[in-house]
Legacy VTK file of the C-alpha trace (Angstrom):
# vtk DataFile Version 3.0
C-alpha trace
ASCII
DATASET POLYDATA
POINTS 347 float
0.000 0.000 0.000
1.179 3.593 -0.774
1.981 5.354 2.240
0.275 8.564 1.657
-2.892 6.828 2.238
-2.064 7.240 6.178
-1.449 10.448 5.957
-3.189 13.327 7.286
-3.204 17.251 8.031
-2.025 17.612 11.717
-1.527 21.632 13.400
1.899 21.193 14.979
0.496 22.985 17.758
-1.896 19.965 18.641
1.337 17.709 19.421
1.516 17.633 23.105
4.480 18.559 25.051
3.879 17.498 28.411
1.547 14.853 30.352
-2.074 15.300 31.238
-1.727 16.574 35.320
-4.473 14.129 36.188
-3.823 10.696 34.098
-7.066 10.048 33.914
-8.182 13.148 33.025
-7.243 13.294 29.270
-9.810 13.049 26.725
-10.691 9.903 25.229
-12.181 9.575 22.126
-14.446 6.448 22.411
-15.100 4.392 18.705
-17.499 1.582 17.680
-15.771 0.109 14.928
-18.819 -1.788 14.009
-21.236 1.072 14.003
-18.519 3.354 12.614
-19.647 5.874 15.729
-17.540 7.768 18.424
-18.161 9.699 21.038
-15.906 12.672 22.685
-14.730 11.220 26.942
-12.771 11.365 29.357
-10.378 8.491 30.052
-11.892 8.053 33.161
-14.983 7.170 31.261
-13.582 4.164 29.986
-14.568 2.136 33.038
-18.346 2.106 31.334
-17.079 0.016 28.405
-15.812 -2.869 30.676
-17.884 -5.630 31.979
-16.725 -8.672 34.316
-14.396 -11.584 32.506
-13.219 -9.362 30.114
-9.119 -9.438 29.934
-7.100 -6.006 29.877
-3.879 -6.534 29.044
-0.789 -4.302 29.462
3.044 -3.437 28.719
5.168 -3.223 31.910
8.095 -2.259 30.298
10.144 0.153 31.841
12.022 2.921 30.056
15.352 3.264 31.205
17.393 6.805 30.720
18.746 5.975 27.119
19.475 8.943 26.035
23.290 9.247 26.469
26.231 11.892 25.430
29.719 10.844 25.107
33.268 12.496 23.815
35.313 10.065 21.685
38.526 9.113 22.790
41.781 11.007 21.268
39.325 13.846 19.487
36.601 14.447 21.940
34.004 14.788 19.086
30.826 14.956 20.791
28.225 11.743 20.137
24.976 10.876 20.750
24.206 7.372 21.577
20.662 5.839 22.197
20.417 2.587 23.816
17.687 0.474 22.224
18.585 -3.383 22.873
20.298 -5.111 25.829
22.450 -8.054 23.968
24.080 -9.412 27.068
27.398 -9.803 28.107
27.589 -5.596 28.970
27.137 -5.147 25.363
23.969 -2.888 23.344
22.926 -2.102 20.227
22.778 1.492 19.931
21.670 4.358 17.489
24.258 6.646 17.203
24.261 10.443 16.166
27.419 11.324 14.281
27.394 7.577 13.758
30.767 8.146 10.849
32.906 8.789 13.593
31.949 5.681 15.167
34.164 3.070 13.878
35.207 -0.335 15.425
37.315 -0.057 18.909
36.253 3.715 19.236
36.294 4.233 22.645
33.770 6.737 24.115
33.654 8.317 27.454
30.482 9.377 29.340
30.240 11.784 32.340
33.235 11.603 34.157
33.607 8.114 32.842
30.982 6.440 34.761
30.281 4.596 31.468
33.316 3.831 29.058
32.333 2.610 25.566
33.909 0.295 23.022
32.110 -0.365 19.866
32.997 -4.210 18.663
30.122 -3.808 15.100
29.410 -1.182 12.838
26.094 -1.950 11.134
23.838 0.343 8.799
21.729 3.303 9.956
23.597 4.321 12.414
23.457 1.056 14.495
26.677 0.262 16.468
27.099 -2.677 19.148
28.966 -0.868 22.137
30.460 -2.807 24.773
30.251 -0.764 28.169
32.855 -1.027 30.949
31.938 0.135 34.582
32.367 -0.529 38.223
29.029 -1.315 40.402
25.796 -2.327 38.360
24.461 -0.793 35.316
21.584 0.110 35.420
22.718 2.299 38.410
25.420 3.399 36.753
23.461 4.843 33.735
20.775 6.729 36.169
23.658 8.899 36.346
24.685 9.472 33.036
21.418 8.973 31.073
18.408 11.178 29.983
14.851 10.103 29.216
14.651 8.691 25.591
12.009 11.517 24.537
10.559 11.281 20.901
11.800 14.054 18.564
8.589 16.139 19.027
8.671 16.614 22.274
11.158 19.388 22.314
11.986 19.511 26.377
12.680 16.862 29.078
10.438 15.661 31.989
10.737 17.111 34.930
10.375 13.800 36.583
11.292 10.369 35.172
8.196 8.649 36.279
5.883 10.986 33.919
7.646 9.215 31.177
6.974 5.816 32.481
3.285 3.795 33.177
2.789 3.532 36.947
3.028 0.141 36.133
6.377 0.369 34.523
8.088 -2.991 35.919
10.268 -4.466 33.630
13.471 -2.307 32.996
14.503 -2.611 28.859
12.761 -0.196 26.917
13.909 2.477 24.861
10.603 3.790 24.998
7.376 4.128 26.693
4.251 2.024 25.763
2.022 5.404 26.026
-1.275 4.485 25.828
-0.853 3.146 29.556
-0.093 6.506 30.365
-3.542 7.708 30.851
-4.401 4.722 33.583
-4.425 5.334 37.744
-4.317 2.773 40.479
-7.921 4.192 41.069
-8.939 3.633 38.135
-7.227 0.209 37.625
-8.753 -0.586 41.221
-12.526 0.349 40.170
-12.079 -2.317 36.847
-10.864 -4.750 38.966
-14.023 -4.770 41.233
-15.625 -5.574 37.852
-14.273 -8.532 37.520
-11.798 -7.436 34.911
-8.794 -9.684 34.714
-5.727 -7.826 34.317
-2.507 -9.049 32.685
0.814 -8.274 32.157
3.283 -8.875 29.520
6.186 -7.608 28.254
7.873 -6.004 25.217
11.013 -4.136 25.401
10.207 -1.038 22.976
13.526 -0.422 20.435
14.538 0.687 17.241
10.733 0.520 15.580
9.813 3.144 17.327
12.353 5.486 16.219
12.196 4.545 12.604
10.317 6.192 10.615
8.601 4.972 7.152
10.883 6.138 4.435
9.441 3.411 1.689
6.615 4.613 -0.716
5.213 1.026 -0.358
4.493 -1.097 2.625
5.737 -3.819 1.205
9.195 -2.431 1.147
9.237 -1.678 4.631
11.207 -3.935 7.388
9.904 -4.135 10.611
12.994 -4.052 13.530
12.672 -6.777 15.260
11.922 -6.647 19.498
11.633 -8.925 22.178
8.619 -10.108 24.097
8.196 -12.400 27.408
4.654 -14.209 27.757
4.256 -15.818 30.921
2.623 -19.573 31.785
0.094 -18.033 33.875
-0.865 -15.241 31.761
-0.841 -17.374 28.264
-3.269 -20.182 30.530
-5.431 -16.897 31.188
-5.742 -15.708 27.632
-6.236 -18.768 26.305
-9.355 -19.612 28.838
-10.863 -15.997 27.468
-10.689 -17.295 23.962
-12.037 -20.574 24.914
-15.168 -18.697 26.602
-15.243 -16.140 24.383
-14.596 -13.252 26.345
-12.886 -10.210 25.401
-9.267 -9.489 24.874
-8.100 -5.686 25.549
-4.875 -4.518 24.413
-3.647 -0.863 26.094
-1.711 -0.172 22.955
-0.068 -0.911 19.988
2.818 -3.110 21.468
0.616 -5.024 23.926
-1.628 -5.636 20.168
1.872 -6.944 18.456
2.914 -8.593 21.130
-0.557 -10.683 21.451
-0.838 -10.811 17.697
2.913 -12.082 17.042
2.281 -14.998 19.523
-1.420 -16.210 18.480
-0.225 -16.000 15.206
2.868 -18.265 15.416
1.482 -20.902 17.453
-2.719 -20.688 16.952
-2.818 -20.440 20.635
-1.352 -18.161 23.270
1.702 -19.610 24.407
4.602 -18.622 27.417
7.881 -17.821 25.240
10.440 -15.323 25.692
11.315 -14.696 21.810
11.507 -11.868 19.337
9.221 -10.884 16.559
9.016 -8.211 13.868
5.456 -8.238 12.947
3.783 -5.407 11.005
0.493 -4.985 11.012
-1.200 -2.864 8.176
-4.938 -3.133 6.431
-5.091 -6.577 4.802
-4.269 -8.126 8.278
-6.719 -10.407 10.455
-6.903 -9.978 14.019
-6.253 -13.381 15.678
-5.914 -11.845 19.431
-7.524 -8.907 20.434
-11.165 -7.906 20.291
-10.671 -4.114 21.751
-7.856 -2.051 21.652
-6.710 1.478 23.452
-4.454 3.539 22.009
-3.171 7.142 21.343
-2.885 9.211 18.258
-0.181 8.624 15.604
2.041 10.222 13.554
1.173 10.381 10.052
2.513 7.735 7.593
3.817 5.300 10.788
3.200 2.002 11.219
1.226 2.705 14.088
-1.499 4.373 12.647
-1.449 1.553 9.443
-1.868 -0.984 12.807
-4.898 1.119 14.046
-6.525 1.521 10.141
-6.227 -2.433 10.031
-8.064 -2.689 13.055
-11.211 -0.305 12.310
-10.529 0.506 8.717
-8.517 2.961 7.129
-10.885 5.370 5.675
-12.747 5.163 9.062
-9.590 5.677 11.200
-9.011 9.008 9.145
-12.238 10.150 9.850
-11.578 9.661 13.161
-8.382 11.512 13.094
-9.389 14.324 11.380
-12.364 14.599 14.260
-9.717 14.492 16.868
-7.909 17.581 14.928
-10.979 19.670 14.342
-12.058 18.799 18.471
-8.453 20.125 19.238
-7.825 16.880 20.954
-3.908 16.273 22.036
-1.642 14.086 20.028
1.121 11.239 20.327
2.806 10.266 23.330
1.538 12.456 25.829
-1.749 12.977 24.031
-5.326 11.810 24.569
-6.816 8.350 23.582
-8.797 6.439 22.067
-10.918 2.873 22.674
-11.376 0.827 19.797
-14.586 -1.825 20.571
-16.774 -3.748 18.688
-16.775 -6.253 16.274
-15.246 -5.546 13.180
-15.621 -3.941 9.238
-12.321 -3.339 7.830
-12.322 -1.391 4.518
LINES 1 348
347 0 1 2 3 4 5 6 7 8 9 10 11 12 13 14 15 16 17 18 19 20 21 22 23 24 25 26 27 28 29 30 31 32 33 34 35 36 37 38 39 40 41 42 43 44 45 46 47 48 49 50 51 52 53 54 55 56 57 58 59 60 61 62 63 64 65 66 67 68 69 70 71 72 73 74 75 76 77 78 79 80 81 82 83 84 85 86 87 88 89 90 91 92 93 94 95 96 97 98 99 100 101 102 103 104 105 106 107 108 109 110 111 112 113 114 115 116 117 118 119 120 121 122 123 124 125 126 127 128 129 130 131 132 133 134 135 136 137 138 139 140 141 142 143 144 145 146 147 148 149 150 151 152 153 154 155 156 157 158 159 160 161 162 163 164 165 166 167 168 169 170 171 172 173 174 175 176 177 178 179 180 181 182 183 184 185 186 187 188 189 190 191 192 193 194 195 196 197 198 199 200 201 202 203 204 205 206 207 208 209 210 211 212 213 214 215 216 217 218 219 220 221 222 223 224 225 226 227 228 229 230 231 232 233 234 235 236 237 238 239 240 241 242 243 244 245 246 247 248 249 250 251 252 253 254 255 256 257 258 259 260 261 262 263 264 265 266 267 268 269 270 271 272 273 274 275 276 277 278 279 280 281 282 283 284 285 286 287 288 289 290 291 292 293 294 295 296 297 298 299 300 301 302 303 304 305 306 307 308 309 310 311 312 313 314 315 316 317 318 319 320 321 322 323 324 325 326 327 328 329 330 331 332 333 334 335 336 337 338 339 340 341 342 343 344 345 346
């Protein structure tokens, strides 16, 4: 499919630069995929939609500070280095800014070298595997050194970590946040339990997909980075009983959906795995997984928004965009929402 049939006019002054002050308080823009009907919320108004047996299912990812600056070694050329995947052994793959000057055994130095650098692979766009050197343990180590891996449109950092993480931010991995949990509050997580909502957690560590944007005129031509996902026993026992009884499936966002998808779809069933995948989802696809799905606004022309048009259809997802835009709703990570329900009618 041509990618300029996901596009669509966006006010740059609708992007939102900082989180709702209330979580729950953003505006949610509720859709009936089957009815091709929305209505204009509040997130806390979400808790009307659910009904008891029905399985929410989250991200617990947790972002950690990514965002890194080093000096090389010898020149003291100033780099940027994003950490995106944790290959083991003290070693990541990394995006680098000013990635030329990044050959193999360039050493780079971060803040008072807490963090020293070697890269041991040079591979394309800008992806280098550094090997990190450091006394204590990492992840403690780079709380010191590292910024919050904000997207490119939000042009100032948090004042405090945790708005950039879910309160139910868990594991650590991510090189970015699964944002449509964002808008959720133990109250309000509390009140769907009393429901008799089942919740679940699983996990995908966020990476290079997220930063990459579409640059193909066809979707064919576009290759999906792959990221890694952990499905537990108990929670693949629970989703399967939910299929078997027919009760609903709900996804808060689009990596919980490729995460569900990617496993149903390899094995017919839900099934505990720790594995990768590098599914993309665009009109054409069949759900296997979910039945509902909540999610935020997307950038133009990204995969994201192709998932959400091959969940609800994509002339119908524009419409809904473009009534988001006219309402002045907020857009992309720190944005409002939206809940995607009923049974489907995919153009």
């Amino acid at each position: 499919m041509d990618i300029e049939l996901f596009n669509y006019y966006l006010p740059e002054e609708l992007i939102a630069q900082e989180p709702s002050k209330v979580r729950d308080e953003c505006r949610l823009l509720s859709v009936n995929r089957e009815t091709k009907t929305y209505v204009d919320e509040h997130f806390y108004d979400i808790e009307k939609y659910f009904k008891k047996g029905d399985v929410l299912v989250r991200n617990n990812t947790k972002v950690i500070p990514a965002r890194l600056f080093a000096t090389k070694e010898k020149t003291n050329a100033h780099v940027e280095v994003l950490l995106l995947k944790d290959l083991g052994d003290d070693t990541w793959e990394c995006l680098c800014g000013n990635a030329k000057a990044i050959k193999v055994d360039t050493v780079l130095h971060f803040k008072n070298d807490i963090l020293i650098g070697k890269c041991i692979k040079v591979l394309d766009e800008g992806i280098r595997y550094i090997k990190f050197f450091y006394k204590g343990i990492f992840l403690e180590e780079l709380d010191k050194v590292g910024l919050m891996p904000l997207p490119p449109y939000i042009h100032k950092q948090v004042d405090d970590n945790d708005e950039y993480q879910t309160i139910y931010a868990k594991v650590s991995g991510s090189a970015a946040a699964p944002t449509a949990g964002f808008h959720f509050t133990n109250e309000l997580l509390e009140r769907l339990k009393l429901k008799g909502v089942i919740i679940l957690d699983i996990t995908l560590n966020i990476g290079l997909g997220t930063f990459r944007p579409v640059k193909v005129k066809d979707t064919n031509d576009h290759k999906m980075h792959s990221e890694t996902y952990e499905i537990t026993e108990n929670v693949a026992k629970e989703l399967n009983l939910a299929k078997k009884e027919n009760r609903r499936i709900i996804a808060v966002g689009t990596t919980s959906t490729r995460t569900l998808e990617a496993n149903f779809t390899k094995y017919n069933e839900f099934k505990a795995t720790n594995e990768a995948t590098d599914i993309f989802i665009y009109p054409g696809y069949k759900f296997k997984a979910i039945d509902a799905l909540i999610t935020n606004f997307h950038l133009p022309k990204s995969t994201l928004i192709m998932l959400i048009s091959a969940f609800m259809g994509r002339e119908f997802t524009l419409e809904c965009y473009n009534h988001a835009v006219k309402e002045k709703y907020r857009f992309f990570s720190f944005g409002d929402s939206m809940f995607i329900y009923g049974k489907g009618q995919e153009d």
